[in-house]
N, CA, C and O of each residue as an XYZ file, in Angstrom:
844
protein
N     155.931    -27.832     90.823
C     155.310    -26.610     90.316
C     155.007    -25.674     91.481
O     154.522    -26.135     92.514
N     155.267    -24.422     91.357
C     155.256    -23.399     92.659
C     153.500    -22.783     91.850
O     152.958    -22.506     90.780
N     153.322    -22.855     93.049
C     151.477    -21.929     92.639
C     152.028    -20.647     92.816
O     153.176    -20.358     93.153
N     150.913    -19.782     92.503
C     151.121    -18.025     93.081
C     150.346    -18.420     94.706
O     149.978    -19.424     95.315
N     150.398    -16.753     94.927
C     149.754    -16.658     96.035
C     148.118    -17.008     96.080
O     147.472    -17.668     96.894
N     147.728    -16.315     94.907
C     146.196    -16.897     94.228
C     146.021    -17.758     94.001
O     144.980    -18.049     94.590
N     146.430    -18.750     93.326
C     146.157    -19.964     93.488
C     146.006    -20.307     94.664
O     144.835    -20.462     95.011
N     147.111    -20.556     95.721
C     147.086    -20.972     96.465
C     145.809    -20.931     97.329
O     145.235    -21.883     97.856
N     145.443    -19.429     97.364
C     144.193    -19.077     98.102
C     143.080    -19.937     97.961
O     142.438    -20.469     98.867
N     142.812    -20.077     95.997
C     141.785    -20.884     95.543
C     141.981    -22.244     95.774
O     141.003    -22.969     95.591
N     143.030    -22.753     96.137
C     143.415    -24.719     96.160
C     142.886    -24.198     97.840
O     141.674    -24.362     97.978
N     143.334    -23.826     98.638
C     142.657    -23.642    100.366
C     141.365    -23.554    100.114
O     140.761    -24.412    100.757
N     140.556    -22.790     99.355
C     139.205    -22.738     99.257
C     138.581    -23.922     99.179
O     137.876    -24.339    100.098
N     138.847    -24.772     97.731
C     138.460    -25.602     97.127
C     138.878    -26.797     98.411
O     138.118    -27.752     98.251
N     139.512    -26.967     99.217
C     140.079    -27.512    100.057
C     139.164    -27.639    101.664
O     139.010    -28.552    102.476
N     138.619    -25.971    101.560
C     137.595    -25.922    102.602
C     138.459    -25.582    103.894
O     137.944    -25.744    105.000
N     139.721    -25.130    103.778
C     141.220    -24.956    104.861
C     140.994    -23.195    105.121
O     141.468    -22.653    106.120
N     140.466    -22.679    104.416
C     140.530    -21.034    104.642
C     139.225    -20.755    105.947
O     138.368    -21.555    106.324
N     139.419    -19.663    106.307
C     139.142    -18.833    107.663
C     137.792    -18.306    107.120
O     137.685    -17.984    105.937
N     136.785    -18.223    107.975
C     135.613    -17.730    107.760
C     135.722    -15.927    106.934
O     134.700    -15.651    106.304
N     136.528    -15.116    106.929
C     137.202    -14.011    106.447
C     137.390    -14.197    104.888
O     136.693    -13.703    104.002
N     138.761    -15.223    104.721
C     139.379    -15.572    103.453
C     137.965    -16.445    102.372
O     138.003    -16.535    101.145
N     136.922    -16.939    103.213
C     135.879    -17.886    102.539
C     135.382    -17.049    101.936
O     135.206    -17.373    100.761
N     134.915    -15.668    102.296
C     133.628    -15.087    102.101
C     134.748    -14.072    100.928
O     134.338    -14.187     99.773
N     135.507    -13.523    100.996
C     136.177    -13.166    100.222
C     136.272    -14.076     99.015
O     135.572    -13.762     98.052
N     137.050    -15.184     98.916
C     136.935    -15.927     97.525
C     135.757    -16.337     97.238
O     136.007    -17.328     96.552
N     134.381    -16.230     97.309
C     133.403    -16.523     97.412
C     133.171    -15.459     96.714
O     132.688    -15.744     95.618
N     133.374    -13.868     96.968
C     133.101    -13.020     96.466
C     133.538    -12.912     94.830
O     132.894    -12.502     93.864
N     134.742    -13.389     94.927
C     135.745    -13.452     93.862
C     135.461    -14.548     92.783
O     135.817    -14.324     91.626
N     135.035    -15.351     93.002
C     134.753    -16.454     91.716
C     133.422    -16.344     91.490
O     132.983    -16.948     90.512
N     132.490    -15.558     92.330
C     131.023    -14.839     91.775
C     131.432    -14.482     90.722
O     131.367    -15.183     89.712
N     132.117    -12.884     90.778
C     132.463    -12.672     89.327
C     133.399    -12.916     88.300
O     133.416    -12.465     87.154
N     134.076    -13.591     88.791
C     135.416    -14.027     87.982
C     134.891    -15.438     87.538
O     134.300    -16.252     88.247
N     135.315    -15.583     85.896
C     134.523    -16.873     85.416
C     135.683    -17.868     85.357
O     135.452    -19.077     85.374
N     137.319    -17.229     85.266
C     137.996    -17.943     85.522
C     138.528    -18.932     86.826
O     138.973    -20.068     86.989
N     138.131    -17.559     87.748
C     138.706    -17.993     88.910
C     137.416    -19.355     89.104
O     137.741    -20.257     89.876
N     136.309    -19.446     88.559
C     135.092    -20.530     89.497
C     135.682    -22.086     88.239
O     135.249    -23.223     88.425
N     136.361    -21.856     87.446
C     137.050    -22.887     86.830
C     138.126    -23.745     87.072
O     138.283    -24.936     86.802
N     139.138    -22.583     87.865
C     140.127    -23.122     88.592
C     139.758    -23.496     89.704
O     140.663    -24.060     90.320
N     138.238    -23.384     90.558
C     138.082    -23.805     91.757
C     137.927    -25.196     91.079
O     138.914    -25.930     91.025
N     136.649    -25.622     90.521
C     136.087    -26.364     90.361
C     137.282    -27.529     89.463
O     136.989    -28.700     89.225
N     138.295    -27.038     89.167
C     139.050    -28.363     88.701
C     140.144    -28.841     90.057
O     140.306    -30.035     90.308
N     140.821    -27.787     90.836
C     140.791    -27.778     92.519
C     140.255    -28.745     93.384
O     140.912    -29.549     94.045
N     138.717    -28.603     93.342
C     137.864    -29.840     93.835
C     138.111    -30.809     93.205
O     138.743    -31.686     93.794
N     137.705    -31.050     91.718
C     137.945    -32.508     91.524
C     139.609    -32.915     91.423
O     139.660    -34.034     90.913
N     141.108    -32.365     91.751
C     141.545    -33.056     92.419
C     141.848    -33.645     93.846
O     142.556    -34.536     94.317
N     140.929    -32.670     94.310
C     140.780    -32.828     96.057
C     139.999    -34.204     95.905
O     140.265    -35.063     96.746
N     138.807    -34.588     94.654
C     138.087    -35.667     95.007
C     138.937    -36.822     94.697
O     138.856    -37.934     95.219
N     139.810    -36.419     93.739
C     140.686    -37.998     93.223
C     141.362    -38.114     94.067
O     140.963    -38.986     94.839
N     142.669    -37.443     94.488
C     143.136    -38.030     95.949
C     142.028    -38.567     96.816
O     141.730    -39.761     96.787
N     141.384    -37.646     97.629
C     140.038    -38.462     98.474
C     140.194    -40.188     97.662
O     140.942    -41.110     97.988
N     139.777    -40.160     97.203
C     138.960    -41.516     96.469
C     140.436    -42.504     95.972
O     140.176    -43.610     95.498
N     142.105    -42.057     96.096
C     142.954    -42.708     95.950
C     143.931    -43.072     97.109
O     145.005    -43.633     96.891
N     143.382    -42.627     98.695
C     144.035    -42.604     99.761
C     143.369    -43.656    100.326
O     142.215    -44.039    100.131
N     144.448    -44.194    101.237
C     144.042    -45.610    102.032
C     142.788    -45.187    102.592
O     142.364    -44.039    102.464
N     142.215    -46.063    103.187
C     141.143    -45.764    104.290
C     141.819    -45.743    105.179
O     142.987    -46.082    105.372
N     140.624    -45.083    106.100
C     141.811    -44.748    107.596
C     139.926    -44.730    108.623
O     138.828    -44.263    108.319
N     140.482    -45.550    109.930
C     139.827    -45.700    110.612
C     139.421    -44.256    111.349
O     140.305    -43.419    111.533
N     138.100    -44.015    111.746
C     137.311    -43.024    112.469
C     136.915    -43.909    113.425
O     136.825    -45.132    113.532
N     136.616    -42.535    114.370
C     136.062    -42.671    115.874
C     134.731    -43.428    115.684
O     134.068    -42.961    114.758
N     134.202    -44.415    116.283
C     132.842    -44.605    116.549
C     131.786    -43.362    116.306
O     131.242    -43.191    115.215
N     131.600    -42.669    117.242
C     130.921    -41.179    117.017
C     130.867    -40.565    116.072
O     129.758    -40.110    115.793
N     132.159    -40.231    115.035
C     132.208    -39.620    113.983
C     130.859    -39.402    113.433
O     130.355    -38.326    113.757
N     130.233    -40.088    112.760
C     128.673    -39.833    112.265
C     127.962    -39.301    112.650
O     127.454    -38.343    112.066
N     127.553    -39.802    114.075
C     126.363    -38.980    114.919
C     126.804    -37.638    115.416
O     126.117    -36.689    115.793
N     128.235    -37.784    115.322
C     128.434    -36.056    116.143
C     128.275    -35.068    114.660
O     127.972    -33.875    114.695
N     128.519    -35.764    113.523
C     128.406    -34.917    112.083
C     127.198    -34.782    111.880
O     127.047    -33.584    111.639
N     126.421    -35.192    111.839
C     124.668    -35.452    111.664
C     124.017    -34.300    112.606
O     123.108    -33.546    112.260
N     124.693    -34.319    113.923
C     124.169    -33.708    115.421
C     124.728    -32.177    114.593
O     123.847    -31.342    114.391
N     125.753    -31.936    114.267
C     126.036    -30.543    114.126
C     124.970    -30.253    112.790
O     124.137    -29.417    113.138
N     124.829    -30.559    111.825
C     123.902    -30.737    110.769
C     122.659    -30.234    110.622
O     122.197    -29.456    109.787
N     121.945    -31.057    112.003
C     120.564    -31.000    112.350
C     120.621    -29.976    113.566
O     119.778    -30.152    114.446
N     121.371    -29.098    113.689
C     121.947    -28.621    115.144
C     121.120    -27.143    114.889
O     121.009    -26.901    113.687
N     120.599    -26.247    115.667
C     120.141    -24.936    115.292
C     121.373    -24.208    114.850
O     122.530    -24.522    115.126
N     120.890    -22.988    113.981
C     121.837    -21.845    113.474
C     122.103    -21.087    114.884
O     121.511    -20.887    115.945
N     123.422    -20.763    114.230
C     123.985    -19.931    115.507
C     123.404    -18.684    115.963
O     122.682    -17.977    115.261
N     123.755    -18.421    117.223
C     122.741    -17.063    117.069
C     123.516    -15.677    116.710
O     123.290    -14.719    117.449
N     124.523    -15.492    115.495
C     124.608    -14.373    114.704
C     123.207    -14.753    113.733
O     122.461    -13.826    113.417
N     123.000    -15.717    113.427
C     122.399    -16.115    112.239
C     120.741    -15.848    112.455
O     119.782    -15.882    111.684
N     120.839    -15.670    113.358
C     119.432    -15.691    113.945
C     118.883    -13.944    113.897
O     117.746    -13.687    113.503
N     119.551    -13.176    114.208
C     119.591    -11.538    114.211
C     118.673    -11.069    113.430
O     118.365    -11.820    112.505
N     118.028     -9.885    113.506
C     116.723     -9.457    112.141
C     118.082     -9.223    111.003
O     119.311     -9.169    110.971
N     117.015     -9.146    110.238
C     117.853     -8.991    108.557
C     118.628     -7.673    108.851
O     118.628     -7.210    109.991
N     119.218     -7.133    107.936
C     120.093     -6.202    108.102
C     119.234     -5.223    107.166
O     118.747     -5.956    106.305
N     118.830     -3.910    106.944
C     117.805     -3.213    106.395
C     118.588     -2.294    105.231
O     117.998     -1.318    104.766
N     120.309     -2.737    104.653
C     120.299     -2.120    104.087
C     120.012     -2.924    102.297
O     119.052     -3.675    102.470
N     120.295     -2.986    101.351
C     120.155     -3.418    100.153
C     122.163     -3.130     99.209
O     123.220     -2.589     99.533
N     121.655     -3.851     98.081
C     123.121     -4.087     97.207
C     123.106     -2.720     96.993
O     124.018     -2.082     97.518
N     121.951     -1.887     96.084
C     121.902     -0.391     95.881
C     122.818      0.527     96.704
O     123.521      1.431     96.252
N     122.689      0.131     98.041
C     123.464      1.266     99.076
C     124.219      0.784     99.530
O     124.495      1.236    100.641
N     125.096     -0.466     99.018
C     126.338     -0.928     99.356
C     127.341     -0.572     98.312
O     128.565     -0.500     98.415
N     126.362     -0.308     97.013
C     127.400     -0.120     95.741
C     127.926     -1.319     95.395
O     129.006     -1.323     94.803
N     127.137     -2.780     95.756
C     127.916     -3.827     95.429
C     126.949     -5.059     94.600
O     125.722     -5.090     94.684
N     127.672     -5.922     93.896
C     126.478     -6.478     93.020
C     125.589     -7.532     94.123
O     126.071     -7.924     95.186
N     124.374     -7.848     93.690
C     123.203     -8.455     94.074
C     123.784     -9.778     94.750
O     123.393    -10.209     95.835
N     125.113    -10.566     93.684
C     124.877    -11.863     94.267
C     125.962    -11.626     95.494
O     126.064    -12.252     96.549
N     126.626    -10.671     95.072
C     128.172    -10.517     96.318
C     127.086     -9.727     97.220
O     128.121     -9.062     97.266
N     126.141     -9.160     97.927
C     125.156     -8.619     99.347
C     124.626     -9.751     99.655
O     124.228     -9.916    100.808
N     124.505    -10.785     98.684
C     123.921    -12.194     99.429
C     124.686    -12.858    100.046
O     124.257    -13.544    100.974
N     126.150    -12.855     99.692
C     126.835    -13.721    100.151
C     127.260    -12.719    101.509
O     127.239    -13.183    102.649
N     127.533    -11.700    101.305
C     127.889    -11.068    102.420
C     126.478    -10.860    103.773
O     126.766    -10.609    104.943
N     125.186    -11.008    103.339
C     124.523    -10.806    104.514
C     123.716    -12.237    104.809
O     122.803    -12.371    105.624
N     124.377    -13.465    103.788
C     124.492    -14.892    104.482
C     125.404    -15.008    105.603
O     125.174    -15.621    106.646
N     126.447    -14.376    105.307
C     127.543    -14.798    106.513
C     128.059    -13.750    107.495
O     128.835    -13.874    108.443
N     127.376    -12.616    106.983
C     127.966    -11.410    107.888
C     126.836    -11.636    109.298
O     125.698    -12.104    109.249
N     127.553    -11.158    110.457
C     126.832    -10.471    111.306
C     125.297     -8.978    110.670
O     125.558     -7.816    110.359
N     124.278     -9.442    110.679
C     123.144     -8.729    110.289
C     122.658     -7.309    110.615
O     121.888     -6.600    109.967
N     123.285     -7.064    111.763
C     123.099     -5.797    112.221
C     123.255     -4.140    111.002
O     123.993     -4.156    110.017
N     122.338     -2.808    111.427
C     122.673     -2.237    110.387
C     124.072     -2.093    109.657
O     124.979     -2.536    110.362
N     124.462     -1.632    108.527
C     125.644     -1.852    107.964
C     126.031      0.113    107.379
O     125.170      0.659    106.689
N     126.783      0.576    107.601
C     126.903      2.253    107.239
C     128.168      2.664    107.119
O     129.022      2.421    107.972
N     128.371      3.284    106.108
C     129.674      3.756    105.747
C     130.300      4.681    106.445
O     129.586      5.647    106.716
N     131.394      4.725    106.835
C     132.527      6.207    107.231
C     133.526      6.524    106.424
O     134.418      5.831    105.933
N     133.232      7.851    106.330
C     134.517      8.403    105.756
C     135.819      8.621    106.198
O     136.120      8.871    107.365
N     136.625      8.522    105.218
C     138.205      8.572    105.641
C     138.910      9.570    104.970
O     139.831     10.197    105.492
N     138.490      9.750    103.771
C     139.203     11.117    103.394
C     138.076     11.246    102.240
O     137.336     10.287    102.021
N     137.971     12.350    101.569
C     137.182     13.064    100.386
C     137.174     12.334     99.817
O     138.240     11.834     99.458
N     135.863     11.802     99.364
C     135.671     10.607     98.242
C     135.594      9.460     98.695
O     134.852      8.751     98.015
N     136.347      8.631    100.138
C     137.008      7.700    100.032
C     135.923      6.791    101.359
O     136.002      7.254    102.496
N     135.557      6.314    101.273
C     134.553      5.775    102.568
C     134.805      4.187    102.773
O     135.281      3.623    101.788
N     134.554      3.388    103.912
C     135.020      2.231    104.264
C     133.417      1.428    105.061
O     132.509      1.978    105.683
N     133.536      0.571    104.845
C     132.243     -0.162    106.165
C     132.986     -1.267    106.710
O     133.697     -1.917    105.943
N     132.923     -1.549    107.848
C     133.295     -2.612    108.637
C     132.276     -3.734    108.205
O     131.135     -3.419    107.868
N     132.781     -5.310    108.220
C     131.958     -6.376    108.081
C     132.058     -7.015    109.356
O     133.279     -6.928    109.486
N     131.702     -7.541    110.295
C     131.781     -8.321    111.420
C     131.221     -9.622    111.289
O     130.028     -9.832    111.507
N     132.002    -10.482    110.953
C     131.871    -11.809    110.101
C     131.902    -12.845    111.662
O     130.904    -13.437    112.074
N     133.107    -12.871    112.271
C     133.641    -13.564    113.181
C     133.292    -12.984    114.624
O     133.786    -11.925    115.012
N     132.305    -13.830    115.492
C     133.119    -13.398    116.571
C     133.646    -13.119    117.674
O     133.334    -12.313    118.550
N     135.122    -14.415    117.494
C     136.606    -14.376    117.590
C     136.863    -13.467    117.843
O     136.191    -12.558    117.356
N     137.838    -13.166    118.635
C     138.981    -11.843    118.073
C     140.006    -12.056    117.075
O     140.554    -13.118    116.782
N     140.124    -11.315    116.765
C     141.257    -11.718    115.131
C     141.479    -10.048    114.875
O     140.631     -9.166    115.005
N     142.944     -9.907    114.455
C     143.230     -8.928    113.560
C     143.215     -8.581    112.278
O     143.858     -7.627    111.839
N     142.334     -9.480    111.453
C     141.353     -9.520    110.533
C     140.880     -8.125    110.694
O     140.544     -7.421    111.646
N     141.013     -7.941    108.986
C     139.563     -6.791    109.114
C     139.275     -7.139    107.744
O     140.000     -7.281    106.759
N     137.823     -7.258    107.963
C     137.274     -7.364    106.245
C     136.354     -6.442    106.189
O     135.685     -6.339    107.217
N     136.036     -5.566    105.126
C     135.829     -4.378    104.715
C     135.123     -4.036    103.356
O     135.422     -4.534    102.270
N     134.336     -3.294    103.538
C     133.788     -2.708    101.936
C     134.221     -1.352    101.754
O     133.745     -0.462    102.458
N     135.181     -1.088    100.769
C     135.640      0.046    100.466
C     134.972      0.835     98.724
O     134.985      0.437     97.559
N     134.423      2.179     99.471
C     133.472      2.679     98.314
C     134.480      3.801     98.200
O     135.084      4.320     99.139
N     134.595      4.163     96.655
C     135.962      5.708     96.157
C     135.088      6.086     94.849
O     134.958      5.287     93.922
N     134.531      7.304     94.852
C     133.912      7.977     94.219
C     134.589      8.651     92.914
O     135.749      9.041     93.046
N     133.889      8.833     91.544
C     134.947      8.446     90.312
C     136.015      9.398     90.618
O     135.895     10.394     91.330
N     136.911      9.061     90.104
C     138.715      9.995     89.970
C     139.219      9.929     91.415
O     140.441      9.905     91.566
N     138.395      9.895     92.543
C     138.749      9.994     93.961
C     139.901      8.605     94.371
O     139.895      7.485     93.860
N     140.825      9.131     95.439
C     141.931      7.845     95.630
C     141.669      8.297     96.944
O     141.052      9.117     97.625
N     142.795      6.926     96.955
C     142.614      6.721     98.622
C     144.004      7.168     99.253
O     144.932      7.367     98.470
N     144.279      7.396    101.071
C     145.633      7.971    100.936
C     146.336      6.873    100.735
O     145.891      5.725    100.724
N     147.856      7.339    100.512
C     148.621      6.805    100.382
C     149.303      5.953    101.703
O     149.519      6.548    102.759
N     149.643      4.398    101.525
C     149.682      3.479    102.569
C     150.357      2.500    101.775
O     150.476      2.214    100.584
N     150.826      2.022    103.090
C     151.669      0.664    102.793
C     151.078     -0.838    104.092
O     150.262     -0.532    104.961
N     151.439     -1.833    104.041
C     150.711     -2.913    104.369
C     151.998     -3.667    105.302
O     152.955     -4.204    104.744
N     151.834     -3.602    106.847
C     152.389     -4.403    107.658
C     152.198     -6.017    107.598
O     153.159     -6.785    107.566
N     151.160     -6.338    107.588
C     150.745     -7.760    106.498
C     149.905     -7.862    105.411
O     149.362     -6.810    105.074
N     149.586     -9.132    104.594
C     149.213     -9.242    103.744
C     147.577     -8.637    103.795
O     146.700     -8.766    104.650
N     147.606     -7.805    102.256
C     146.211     -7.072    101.760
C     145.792     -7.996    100.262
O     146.507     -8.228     99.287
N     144.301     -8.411    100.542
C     143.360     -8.937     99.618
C     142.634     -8.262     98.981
O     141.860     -7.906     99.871
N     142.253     -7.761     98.014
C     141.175     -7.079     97.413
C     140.434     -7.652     96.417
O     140.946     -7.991     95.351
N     139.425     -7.772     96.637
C     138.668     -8.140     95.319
C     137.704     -6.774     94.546
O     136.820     -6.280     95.245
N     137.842     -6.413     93.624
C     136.951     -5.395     92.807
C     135.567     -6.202     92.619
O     135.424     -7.305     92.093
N     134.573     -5.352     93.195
C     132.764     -5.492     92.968
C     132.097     -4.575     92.407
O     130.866     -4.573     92.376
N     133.262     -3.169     91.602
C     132.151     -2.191     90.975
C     133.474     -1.850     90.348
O     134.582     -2.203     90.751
N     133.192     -1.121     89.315
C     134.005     -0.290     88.819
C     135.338     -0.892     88.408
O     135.634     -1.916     87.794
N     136.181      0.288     89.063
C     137.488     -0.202     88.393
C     138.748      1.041     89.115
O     138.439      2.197     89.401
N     139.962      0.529     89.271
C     141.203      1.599     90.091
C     142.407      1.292     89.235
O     142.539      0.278     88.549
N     143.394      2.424     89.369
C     144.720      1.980     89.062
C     145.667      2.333     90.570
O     145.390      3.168     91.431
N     146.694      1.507     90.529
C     147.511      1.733     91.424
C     149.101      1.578     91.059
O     149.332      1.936     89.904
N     150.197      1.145     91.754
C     151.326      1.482     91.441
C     152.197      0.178     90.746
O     153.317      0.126     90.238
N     150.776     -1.188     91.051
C     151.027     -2.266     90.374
C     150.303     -2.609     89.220
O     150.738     -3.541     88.543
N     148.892     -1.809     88.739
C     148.230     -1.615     87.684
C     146.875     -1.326     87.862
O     146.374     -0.913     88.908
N     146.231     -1.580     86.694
C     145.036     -1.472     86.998
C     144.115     -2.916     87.186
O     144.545     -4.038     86.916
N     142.819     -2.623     87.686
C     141.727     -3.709     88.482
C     140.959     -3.395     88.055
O     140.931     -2.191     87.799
N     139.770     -4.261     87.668
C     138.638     -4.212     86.917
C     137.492     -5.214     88.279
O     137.856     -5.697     89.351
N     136.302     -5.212     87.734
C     135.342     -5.871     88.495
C     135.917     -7.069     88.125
O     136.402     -7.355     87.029
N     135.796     -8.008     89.494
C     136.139     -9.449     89.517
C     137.761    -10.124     89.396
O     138.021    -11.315     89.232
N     138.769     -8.957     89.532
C     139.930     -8.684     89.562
C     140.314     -9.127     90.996
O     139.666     -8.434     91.781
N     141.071     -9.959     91.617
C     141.993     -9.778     92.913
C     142.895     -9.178     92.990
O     143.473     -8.848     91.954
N     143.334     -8.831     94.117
C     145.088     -8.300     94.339
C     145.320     -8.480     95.575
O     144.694     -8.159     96.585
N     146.342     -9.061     95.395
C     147.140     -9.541     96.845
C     148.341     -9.008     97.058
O     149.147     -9.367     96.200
N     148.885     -8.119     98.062
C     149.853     -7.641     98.510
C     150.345     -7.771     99.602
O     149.814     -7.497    100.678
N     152.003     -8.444     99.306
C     151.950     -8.857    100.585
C     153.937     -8.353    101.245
O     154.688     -8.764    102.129
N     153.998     -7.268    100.140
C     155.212     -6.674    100.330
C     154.951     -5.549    101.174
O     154.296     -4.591    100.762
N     155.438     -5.608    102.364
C     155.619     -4.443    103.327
C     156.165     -2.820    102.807
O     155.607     -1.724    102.862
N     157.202     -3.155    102.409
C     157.677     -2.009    101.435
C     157.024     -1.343    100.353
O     157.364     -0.337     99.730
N     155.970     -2.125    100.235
C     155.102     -1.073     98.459
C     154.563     -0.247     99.124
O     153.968     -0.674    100.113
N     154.548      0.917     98.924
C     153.536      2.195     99.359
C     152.629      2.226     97.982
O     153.261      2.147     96.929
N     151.345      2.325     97.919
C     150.490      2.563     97.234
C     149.665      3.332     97.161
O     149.130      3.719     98.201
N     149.190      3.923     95.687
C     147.749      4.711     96.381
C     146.448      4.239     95.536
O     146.135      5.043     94.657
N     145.881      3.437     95.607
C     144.385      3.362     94.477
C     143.635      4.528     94.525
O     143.280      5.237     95.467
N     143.365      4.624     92.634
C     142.751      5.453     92.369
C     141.804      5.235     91.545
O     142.099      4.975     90.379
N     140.336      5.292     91.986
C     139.376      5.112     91.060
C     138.709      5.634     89.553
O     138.314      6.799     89.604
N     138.580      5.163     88.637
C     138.283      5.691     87.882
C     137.187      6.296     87.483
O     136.354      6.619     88.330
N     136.931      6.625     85.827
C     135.602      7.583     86.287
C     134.254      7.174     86.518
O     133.376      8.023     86.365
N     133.912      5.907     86.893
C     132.733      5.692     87.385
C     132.705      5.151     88.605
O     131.725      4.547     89.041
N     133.864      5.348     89.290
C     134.103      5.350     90.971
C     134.766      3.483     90.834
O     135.297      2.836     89.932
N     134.462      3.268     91.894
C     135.087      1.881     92.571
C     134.481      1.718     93.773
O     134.330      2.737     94.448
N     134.048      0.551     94.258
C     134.026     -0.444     94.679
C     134.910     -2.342     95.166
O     135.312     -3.225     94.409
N     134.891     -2.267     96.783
C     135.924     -3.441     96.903
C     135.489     -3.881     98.016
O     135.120     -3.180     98.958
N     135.506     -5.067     97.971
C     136.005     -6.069     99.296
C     137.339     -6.145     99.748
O     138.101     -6.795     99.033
N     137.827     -5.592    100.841
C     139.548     -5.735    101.536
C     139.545     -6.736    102.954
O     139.072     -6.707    104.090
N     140.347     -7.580    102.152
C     140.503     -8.090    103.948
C     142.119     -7.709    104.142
O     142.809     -7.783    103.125
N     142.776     -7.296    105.422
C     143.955     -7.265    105.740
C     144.451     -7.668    106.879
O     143.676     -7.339    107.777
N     145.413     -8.248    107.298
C     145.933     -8.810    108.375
C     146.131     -8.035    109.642
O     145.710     -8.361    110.751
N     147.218     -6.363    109.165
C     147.277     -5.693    110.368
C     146.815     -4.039    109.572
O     146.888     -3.531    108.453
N     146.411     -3.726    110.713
C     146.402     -2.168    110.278
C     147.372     -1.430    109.329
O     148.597     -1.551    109.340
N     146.618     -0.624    108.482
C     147.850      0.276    107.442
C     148.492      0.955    108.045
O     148.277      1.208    109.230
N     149.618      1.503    107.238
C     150.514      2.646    107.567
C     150.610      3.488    106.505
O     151.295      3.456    105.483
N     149.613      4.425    107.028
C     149.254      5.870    106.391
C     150.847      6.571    106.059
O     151.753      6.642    106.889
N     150.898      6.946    104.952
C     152.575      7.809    104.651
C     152.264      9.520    105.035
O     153.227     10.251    105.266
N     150.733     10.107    105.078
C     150.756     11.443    104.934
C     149.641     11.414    106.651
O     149.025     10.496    107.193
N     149.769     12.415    106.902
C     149.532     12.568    108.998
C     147.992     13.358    108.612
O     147.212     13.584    109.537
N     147.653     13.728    107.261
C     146.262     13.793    107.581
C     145.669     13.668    106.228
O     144.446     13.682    106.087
């Protein structure tokens, strides 16, 4: 049986194999999606039946105490940072997706920039690695789109408000989309009570119009 790309994402989740980036993203995504937290959760329990049908296999002496030691170990010091002073209200994003994002985000203030009329972006600083990761909160004010672009690597989106159409359809809250064709030029366009998203993408876009 061939999975999709989604699936796949959710069996890595459920698996615990995805990148501090891809976590907080599907995390976001089976908040509101009642399907997607069904397909995790049957995911896990075959992750537990294998577990529980594979030989045993010998571990290091240490194994325990070094698991226990990280356990009982202090939080890192992103984790440590004052709270971050903004709220879900001025993220435009729901209550339980600002928890999950200012559990794992870097805490520092959080503020939007604009990119074109309507169309505004916030950086998340989750990792930090260097990585060409970028994970992102993208806010588009109702009827407002974004420019038109195409994707050198793969683009994730999860919808947290509202709702867009684009050139592969439309997205609703709790909707993913994964794109991972170089060639699609797209443009999302929000509808009339604006939009809201989580984006993570691999490499920078390629804008089709120079301003």
């Amino acid at each position: 049986m061939t999975l999709s790309p989604l699936d796949m994402l959710l069996m890595n989740y459920a698996a615990g194999s995805l990148a501090p980036q891809e976590s907080l993203l599907v995390a976001a995504h089976i908040t509101l999606n009642a399907e997607a937290r069904r397909k995790v959760s049957r995911y896990e329990a075959m992750g537990g039946r294998l577990m529980c049908e594979a030989e045993p296999a010998e571990v290091r002496s240490g194994c325990l105490d070094a698991t226990l030691s990280r356990i009982d170990g202090t939080v890192p010091a992103a984790r440590q940072q004052r709270p971050a002073r903004d709220t879900a209200s001025d993220l435009h994003i729901p209550e339980a997706v600002y928890a999950l994002i200012s559990g794992f985000c870097l805490s520092d203030r959080r503020s939007w920039s604009s990119v074109t009329r309507g169309f505004s972006k916030m950086d998340l600083r989750l990792c930090p690695l260097p990585t060409q990761k970028r994970l992102r909160l993208v806010k588009m004010d109702p009827r407002a789109s974004a420019p038109r672009h195409s994707h050198p690597g793969t683009e994730v989106t999860v919808v947290l408000q509202g709702s867009f159409t684009d050139q592969t359809g439309q997205y609703r809250k709790g909707d993913i989309v994964i794109i991972s064709d170089p060639r699609l030029i797209h443009q999302p366009v929000a509808s009339e009570e604006g939009c809201g998203c989580l984006t993570l993408t691999e490499a920078p876009l390629r804008f089709q119009d120079p301003f």
